[in-house]
PLY file of the C-alpha trace (Angstrom):
ply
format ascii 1.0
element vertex 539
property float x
property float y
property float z
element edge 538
property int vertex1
property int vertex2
end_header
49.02 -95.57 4.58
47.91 -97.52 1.45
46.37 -95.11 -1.03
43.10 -96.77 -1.96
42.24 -98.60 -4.73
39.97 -97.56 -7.00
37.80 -100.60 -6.23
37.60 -99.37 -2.95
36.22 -95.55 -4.02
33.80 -97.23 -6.48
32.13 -99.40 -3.78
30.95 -95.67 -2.10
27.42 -95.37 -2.74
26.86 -91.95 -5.14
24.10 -89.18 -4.09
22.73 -86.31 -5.73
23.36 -83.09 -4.28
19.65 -82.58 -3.65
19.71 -86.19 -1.73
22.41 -85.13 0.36
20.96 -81.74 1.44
17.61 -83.55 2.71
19.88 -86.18 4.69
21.29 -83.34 5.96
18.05 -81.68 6.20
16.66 -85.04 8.14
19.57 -85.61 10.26
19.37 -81.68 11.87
15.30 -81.96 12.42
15.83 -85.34 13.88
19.01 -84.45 15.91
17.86 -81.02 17.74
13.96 -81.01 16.83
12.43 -77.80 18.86
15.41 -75.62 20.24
15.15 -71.86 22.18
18.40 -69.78 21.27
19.04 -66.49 22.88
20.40 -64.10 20.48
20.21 -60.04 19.12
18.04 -59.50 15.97
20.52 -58.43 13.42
19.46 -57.17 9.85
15.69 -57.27 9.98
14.11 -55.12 7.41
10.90 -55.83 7.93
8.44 -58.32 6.61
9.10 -59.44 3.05
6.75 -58.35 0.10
5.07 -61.98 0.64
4.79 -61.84 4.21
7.48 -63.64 5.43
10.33 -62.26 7.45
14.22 -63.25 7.24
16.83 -61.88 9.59
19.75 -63.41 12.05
20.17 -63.87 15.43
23.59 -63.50 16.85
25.86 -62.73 20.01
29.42 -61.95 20.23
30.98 -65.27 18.25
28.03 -66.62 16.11
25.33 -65.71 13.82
22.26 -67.96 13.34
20.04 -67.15 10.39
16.44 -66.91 11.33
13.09 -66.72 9.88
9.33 -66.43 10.21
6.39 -67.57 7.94
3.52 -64.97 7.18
0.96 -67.18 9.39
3.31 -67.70 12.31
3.99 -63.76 12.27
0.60 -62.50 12.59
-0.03 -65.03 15.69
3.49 -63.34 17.77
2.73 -61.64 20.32
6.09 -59.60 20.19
7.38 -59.04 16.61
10.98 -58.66 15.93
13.10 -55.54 16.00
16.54 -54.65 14.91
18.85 -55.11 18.04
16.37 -56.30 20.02
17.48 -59.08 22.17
15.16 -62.20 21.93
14.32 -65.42 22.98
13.47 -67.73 20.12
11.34 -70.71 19.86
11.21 -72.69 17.10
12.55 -75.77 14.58
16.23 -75.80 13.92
16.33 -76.74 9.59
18.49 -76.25 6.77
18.36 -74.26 3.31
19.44 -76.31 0.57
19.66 -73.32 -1.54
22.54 -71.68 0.15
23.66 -74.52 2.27
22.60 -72.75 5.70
20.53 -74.07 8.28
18.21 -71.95 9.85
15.88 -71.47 12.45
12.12 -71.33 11.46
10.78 -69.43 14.66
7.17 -70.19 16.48
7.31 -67.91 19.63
9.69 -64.72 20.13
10.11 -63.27 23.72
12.18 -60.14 24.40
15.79 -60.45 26.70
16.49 -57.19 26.39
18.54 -54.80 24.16
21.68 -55.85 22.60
25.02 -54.92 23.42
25.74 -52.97 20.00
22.61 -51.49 20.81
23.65 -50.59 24.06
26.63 -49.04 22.60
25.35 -47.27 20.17
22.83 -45.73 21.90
25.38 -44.09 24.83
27.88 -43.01 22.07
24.91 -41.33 20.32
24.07 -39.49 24.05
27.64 -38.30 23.97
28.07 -36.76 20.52
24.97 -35.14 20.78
25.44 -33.78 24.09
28.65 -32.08 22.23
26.15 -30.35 20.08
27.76 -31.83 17.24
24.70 -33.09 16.13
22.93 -29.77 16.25
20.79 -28.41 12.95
22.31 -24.87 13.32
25.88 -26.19 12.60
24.87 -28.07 9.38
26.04 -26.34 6.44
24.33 -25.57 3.06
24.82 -27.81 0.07
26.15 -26.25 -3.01
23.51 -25.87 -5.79
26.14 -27.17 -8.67
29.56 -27.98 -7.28
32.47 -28.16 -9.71
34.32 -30.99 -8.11
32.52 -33.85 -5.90
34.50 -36.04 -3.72
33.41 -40.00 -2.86
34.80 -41.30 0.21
34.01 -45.44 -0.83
34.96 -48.58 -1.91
36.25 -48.16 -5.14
35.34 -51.70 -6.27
31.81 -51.81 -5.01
28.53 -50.97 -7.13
28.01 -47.74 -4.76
31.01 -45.96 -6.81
29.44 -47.43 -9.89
25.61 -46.13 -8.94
27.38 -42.54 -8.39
29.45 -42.38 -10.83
26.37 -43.29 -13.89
24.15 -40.82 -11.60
26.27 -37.69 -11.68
26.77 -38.69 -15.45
23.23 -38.54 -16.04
22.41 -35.83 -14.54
25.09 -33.58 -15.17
28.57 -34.09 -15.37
31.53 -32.94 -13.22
34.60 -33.62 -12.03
34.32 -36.60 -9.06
37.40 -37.26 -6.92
37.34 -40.68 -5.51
39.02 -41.77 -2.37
39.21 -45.19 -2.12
38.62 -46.68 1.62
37.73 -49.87 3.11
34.10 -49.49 3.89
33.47 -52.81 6.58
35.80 -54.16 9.15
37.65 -52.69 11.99
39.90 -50.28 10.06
36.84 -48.65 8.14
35.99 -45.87 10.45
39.39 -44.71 10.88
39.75 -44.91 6.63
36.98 -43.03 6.42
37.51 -40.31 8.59
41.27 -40.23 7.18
39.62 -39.61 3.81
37.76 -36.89 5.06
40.02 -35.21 6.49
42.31 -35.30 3.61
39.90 -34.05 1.03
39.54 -30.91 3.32
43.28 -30.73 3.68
43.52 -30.15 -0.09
44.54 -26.43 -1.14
41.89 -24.60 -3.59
44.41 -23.65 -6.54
46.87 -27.15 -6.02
47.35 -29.58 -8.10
44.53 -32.13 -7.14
41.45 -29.71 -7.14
39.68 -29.46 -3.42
36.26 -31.13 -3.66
33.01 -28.72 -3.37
31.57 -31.44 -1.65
31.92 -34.60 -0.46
29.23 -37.61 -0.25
30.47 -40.78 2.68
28.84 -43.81 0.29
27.95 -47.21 1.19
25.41 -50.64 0.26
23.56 -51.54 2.66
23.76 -54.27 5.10
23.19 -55.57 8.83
24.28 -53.59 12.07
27.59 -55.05 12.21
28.58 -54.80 8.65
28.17 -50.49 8.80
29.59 -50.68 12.61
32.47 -48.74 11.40
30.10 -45.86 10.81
29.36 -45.57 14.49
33.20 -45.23 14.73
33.50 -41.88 16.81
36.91 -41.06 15.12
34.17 -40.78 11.97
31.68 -38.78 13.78
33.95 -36.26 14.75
35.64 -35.79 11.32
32.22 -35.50 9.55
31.22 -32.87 12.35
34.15 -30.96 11.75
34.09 -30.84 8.10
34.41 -27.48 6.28
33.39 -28.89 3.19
29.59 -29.70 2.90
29.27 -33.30 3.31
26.21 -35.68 2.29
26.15 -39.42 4.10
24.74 -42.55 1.84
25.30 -45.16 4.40
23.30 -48.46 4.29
19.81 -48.19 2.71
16.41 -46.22 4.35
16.44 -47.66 6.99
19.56 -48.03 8.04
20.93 -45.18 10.19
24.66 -44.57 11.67
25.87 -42.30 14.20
27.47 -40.50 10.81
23.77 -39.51 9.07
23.65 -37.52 12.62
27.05 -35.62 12.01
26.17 -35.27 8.06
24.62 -31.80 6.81
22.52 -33.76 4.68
21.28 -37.74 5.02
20.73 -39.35 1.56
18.59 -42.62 2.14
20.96 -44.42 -0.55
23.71 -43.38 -2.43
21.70 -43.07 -5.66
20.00 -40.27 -4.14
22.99 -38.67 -2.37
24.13 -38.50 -6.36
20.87 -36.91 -7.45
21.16 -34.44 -4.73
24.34 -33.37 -4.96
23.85 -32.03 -8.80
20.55 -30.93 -10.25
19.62 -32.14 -13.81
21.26 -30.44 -16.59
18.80 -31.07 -19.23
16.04 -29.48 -16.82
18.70 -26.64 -16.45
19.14 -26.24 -19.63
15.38 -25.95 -20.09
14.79 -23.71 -17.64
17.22 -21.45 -18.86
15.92 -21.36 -22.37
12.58 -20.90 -20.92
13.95 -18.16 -18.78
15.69 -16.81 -22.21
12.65 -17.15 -24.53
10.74 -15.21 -21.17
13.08 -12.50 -20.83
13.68 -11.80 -25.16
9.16 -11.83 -25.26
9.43 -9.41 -22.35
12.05 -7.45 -23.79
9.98 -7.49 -27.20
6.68 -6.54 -24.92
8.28 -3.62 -23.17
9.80 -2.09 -26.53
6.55 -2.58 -28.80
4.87 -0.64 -25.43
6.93 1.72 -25.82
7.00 2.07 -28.89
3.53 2.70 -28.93
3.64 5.16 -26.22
5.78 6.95 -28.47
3.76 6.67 -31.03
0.64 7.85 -28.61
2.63 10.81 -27.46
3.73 12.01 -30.84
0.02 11.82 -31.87
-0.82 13.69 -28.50
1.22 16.77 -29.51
0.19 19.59 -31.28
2.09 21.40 -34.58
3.65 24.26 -34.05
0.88 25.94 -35.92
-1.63 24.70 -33.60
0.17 25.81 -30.10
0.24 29.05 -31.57
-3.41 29.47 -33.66
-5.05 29.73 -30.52
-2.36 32.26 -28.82
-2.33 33.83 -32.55
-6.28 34.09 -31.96
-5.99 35.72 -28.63
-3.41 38.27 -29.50
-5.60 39.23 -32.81
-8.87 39.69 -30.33
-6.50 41.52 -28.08
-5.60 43.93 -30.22
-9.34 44.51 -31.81
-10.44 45.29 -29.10
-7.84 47.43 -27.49
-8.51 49.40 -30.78
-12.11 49.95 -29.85
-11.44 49.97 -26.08
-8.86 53.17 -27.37
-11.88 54.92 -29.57
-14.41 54.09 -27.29
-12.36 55.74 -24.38
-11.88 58.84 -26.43
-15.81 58.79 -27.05
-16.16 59.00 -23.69
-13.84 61.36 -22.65
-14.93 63.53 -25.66
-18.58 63.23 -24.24
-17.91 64.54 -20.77
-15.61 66.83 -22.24
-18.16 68.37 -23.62
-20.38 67.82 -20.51
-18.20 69.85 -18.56
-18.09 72.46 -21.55
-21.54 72.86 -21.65
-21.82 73.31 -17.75
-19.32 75.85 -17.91
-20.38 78.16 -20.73
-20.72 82.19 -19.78
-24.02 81.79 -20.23
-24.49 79.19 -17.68
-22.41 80.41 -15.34
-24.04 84.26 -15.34
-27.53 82.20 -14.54
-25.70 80.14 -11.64
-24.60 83.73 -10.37
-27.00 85.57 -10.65
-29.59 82.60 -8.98
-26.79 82.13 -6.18
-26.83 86.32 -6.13
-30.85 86.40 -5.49
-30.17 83.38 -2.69
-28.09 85.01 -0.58
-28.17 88.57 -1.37
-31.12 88.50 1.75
-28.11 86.98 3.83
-25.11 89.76 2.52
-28.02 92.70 3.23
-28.74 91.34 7.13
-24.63 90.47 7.24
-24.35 93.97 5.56
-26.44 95.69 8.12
-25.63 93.49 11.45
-21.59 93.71 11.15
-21.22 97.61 10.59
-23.60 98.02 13.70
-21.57 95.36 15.68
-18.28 96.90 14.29
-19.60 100.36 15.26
-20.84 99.30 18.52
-17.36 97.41 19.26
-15.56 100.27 18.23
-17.30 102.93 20.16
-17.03 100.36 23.24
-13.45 100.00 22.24
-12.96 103.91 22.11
-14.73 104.86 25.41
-12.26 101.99 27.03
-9.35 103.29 25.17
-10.44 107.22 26.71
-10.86 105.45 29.77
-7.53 103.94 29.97
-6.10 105.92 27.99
-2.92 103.19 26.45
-2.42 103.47 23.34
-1.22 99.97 22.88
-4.35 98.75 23.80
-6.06 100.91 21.00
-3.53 99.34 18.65
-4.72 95.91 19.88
-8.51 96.98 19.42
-7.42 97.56 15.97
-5.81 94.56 14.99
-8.89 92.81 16.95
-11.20 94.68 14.44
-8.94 94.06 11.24
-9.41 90.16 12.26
-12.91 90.17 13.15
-13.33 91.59 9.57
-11.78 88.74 8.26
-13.51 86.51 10.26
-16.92 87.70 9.45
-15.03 86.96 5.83
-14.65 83.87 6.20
-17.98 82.99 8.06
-19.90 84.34 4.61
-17.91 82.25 2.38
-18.05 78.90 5.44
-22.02 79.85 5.14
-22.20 79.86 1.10
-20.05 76.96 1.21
-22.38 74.68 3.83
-25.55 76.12 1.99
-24.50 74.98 -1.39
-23.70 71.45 -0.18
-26.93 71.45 1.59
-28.74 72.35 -1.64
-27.03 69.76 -3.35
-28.17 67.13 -0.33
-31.80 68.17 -0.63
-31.32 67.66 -4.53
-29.70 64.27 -4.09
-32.59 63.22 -0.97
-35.45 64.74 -3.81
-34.51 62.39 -6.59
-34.01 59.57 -4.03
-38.09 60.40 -3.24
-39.42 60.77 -6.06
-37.11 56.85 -7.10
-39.06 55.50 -3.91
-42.51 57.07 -4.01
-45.09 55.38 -5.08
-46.79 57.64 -7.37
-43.63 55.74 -10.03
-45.37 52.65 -9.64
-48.48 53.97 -10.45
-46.78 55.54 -13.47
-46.70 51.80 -14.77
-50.18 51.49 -14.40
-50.98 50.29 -11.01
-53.77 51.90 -8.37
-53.71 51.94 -4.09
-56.63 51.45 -3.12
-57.35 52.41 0.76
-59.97 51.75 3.49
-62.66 54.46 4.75
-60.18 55.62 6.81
-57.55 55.90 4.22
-55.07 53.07 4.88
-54.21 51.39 2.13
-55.35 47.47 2.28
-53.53 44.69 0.91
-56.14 41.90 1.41
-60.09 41.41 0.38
-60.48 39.87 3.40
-62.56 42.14 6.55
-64.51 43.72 4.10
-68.57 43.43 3.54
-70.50 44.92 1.23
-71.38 48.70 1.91
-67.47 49.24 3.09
-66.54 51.98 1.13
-62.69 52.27 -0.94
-60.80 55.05 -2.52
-58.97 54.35 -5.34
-55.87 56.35 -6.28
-54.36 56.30 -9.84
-52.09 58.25 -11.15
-53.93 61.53 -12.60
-57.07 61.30 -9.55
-58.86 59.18 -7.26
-61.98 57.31 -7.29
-64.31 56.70 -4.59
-65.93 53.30 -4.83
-68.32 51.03 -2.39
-68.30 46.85 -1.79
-71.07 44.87 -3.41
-70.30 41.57 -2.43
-68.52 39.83 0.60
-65.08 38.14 0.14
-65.37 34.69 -1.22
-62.77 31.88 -1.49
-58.76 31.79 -1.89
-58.02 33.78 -5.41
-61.78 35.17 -5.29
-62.55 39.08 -4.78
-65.31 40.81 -3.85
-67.76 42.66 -6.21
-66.60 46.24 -6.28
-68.81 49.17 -7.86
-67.28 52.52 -8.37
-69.29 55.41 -7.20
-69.59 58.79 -10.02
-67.50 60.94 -8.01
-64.20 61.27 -9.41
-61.38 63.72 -8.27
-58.65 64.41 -10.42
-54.76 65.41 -10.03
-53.11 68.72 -11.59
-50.54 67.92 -13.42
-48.37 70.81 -12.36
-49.35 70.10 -8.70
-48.78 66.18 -9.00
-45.15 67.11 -10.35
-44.51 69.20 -7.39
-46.17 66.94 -4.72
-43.59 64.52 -6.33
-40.83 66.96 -6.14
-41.20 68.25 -2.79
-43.20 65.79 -0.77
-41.20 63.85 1.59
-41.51 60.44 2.44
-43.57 59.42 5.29
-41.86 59.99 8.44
-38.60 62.27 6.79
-38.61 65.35 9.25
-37.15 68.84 8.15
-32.92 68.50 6.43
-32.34 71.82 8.25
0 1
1 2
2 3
3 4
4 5
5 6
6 7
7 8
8 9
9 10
10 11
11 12
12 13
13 14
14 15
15 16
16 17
17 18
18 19
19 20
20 21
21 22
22 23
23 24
24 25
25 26
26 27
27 28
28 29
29 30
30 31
31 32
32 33
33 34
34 35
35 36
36 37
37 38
38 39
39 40
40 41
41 42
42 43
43 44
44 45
45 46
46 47
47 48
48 49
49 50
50 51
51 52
52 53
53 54
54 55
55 56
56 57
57 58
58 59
59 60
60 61
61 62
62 63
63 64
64 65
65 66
66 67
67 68
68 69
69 70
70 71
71 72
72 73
73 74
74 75
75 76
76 77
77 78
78 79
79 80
80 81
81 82
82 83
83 84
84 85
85 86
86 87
87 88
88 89
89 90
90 91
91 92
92 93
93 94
94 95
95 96
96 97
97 98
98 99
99 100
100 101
101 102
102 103
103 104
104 105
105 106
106 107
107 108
108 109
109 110
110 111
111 112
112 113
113 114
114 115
115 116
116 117
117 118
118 119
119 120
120 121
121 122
122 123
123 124
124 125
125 126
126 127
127 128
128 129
129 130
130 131
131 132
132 133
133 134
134 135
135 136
136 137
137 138
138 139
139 140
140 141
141 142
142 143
143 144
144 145
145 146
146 147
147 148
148 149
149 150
150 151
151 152
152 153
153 154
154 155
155 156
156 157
157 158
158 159
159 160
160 161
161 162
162 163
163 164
164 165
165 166
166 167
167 168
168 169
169 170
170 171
171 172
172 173
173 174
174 175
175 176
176 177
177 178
178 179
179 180
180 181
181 182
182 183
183 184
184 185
185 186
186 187
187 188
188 189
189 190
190 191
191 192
192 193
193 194
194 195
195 196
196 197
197 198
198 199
199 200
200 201
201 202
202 203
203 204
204 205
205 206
206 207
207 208
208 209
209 210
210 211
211 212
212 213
213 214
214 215
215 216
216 217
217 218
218 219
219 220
220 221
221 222
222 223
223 224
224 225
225 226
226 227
227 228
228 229
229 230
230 231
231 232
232 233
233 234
234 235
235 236
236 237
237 238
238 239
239 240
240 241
241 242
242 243
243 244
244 245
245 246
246 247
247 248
248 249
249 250
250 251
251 252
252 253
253 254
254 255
255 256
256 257
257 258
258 259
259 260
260 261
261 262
262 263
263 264
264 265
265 266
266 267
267 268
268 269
269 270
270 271
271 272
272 273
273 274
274 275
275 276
276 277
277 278
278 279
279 280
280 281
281 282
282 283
283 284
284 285
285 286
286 287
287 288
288 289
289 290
290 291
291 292
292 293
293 294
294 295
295 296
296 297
297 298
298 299
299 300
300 301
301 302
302 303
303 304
304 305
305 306
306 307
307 308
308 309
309 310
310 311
311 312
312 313
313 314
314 315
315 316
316 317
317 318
318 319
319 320
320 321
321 322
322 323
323 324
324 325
325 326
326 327
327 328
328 329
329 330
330 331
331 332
332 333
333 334
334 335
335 336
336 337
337 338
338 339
339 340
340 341
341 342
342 343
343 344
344 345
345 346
346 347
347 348
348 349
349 350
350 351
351 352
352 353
353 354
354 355
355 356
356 357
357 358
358 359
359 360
360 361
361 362
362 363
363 364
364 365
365 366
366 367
367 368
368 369
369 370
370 371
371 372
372 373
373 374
374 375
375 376
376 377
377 378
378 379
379 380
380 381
381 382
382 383
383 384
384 385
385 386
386 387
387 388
388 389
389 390
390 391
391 392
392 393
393 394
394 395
395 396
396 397
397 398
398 399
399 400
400 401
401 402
402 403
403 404
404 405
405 406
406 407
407 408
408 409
409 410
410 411
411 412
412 413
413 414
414 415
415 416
416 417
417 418
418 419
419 420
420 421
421 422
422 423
423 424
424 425
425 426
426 427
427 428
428 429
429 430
430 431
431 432
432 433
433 434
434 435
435 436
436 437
437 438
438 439
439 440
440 441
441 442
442 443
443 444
444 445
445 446
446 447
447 448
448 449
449 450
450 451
451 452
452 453
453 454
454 455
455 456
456 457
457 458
458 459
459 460
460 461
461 462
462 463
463 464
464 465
465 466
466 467
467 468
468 469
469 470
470 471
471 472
472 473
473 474
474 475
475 476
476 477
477 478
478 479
479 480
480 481
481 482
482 483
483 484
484 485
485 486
486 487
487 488
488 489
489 490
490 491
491 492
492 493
493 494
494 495
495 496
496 497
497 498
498 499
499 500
500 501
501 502
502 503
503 504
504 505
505 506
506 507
507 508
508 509
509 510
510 511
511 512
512 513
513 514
514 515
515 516
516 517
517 518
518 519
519 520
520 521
521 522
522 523
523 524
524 525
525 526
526 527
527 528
528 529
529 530
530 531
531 532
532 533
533 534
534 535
535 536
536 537
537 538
């Protein structure tokens, strides 16, 4: 063919680009107008900050970019959700700021769930009814691991994100294994990377990760499909190293943030979990420090002063002893006194008991016991001979009778012993007479302590009736009565003047001349010998 001349090309009419994306723009509105397209909702994050909401509709070989104004949205009656299957209303347009065309939806009606849906959702039932989904086979994250491993893209801004986070926060060593992180070969990279970072020995020469964090942006459903891989699942499940996924963004969830221990919503904040700040360590432990050095401070300054409290608690040696010194000194005074005090008194009733037993003294005692029972000795002198006699002649007339001499030796020995009998009955007699002297003695002095004549001694009177029993009371008595008064040397008769009168009043009392008086002599030996009233006879 000719090439054309360059008359030719300069006879084309030249547009701007902005003029040829509203032809464009025309010639689609004018061309297909109002359309329906049947499609699954693919990447819908919700409504936009103002109000509008952008996401695509697709099926197995297309993708058709979608969107709906604020005002349309709030008259839907069904409002979009991701994988939802959907009939769409609406304009067919184009963007002339990316060069797509779009659809601007008016009416959305559901066709049911998707087919990724579908498949997600019985893979998920699967897994989990493996239990490899279960909470009590998710293992604890390390508080500050010494190696991290990032399963990623190593070209993306995830490793970037990570890599400036961990920095931040605190450093450590990060081992990245580079993977492919969308198309059909990333689930099986993945889960190859896993596996390898566990295969790693503790001491060789690449160290073995403490922990390992899956990482990737986000993006729609079929972008992170390769996360739903179940190759993936099943490697993440059977991790022994503690593993973190940072798949997508929030809201974006794969079958792997099931199989994780721990689901970061982005990998920003898988970073931040996976090592704590080490400025805030840092403070912390210099708080702790400062804390423990004051308490250390605080428990030796207490004790210190408990020391210091105890020392001035205890006593000098001087003092422990001045009080035993004290007790030893009165001790001793007054074992010295008790000593010449006891020899007083032994001195004193040694010379009691001299005095008592002086010649003199006893000669008195015998010759007053002598007088006492010299009447018993003369009828004991008089009775035994004639008994002995009697016995004897008794004894002799039997002895004729019988004539045995044995039986006159017998008598004898009978009489030696009824001599000493009759010895021993005198001294049993003077023995039981002198202790029943000394009784009557003992019950005399006991009388005389209980009579009342002592208490009138002090000064008192008893004053008795007409028919001379003593009265206690003022009360019974009119005037005429008359009262005998007994004092201590005589008596006094005396008459009532007046009736008793109230409580603590006494009646008038006049005291008649006649007045009979006690001897002395006689009122010593009532005293002496008078018994008590009711004491019978000690004999």
């Amino acid at each position: 063919m000719p090439e054309s001349s360059p008359e030719l090309a300069s006879n084309a009419l030249e547009v701007s680009v902005t003029e040829l994306s509203a032809k464009l723009k025309r010639t689609v509105e004018d061309t297909f107008g109002h359309v329906r397209v049947r499609g699954e909702i693919s990447g819908y994050r919700g409504p936009h900050s103002s109000g509008h909401s952008y996401f695509s509709l697709k099926d197995d070989r297309a993708r058709l970019e979608a969107v709906i104004w604020r005002g349309q949205a709030s008259r839907l009656k069904h409002l979009p959700e991701e994988g939802l299957e959907v009939i769409a209303s609406g304009k067919l347009t184009t963007y002339a700021g990316s060069s797509k065309y779009q659809i601007v939806i008016d009416n959305l009606e559901p066709a049911g769930a998707g087919a990724l849906m579908a498949l997600l959702e019985e893979r998920r039932r699967k897994l989990a009814a493996e239990g490899l989904f279960d909470d009590n086979r998710k293992q604890l994250l390390p508080f500050l691991p010494r190696v991290i491993g990032v399963v990623t893209s190593p070209t993306g801004a995830v490793i970037r994100d990570i890599l400036h986070r961990i920095s931040d926060r605190f450093p450590v060593h990060v081992l990245v294994w580079p993977v492919r992180v969308q198309g059909e070969t990333s689930g099986r990279e993945v889960a190859n990377g896993i596996d390898r970072l566990n295969a790693l020995a503790p001491d060789g020469p690449i160290p073995r990760p403490d922990l390992i964090i899956v990482a990737r942006g986000g993006g729609s459903l079929e972008d992170l499909w390769g996360f739903n891989d179940e190759a993936l699942v099943r490697a993440a499940a059977a991790s022994h190293i503690p593993l973190i996924s940072a798949v997508g963004h929030e809201t974006d969830w794969t079958l792997i943030d099931h199989a994780a221990d721990w689901r970061a919503p982005t990998p920003t904040a898988a970073a931040e979990r996976a090592v704590p700040v080490k400025a805030d360590l840092e403070a912390t432990l210099a708080d702790l420090g400062a804390r423990l050095r004051a308490a250390v401070s605080r428990l030796g300054e207490r004790r210190r002063n408990e020391l210091r409290a105890a020392a001035r608690g205890l006593r000098s040696p001087d003092q422990l002893l001045a009080m035993p010194r004290r007790q030893f000194d009165e001790a001793a005074g007054r074992l010295e006194r008790g000593l010449e005090r006891n020899v007083q008194l032994a001195r004193s009733r040694f010379d009691r008991a001299a005095a008592k037993m002086s010649p003199t003294r006893l000669r008195d005692q015998s010759r007053i016991l002598r007088e006492r029972f010299s009447p018993v000795a003369q009828r004991h002198g008089r009775v035994l001979p004639l008994l002995l006699r009697q016995k004897r002649d008794g004894l002799l007339q039997t002895s004729q009778r019988l004539r045995i001499e044995p039986l006159h030796q017998r008598l004898q020995r009978a009489a030696s012993g009824l001599a000493t009998t009759s010895g021993q009955v005198d001294a049993r007699f003077a023995d039981t007479l002198a202790r029943r002297r000394e009784r009557l003695g003992a019950l005399s002095g006991l009388l005389k302590s209980l009579s009342y004549t002592g208490v009138l001694e002090r000064g008192y009177a008893v004053v008795r009736n007409a028919d001379g029993v003593p009265v206690k009371s003022v009360a019974g008595f009119v005037a005429g009565d008359g009262l005998s008064i007994e004092m201590l040397d005589g008596r006094l008769d005396a008459s009532v003047q007046g009736s008793a009168r109230g409580a603590g009043e006494a009646p008038q009392v006049a005291v008649l001349p006649k007045v009979s008086r006690k001897s002395p002599a006689r009122t010593s030996k009532t005293s002496q010998n008078k018994a008590p009233e009711g004491q019978g006879d000690l004999f």
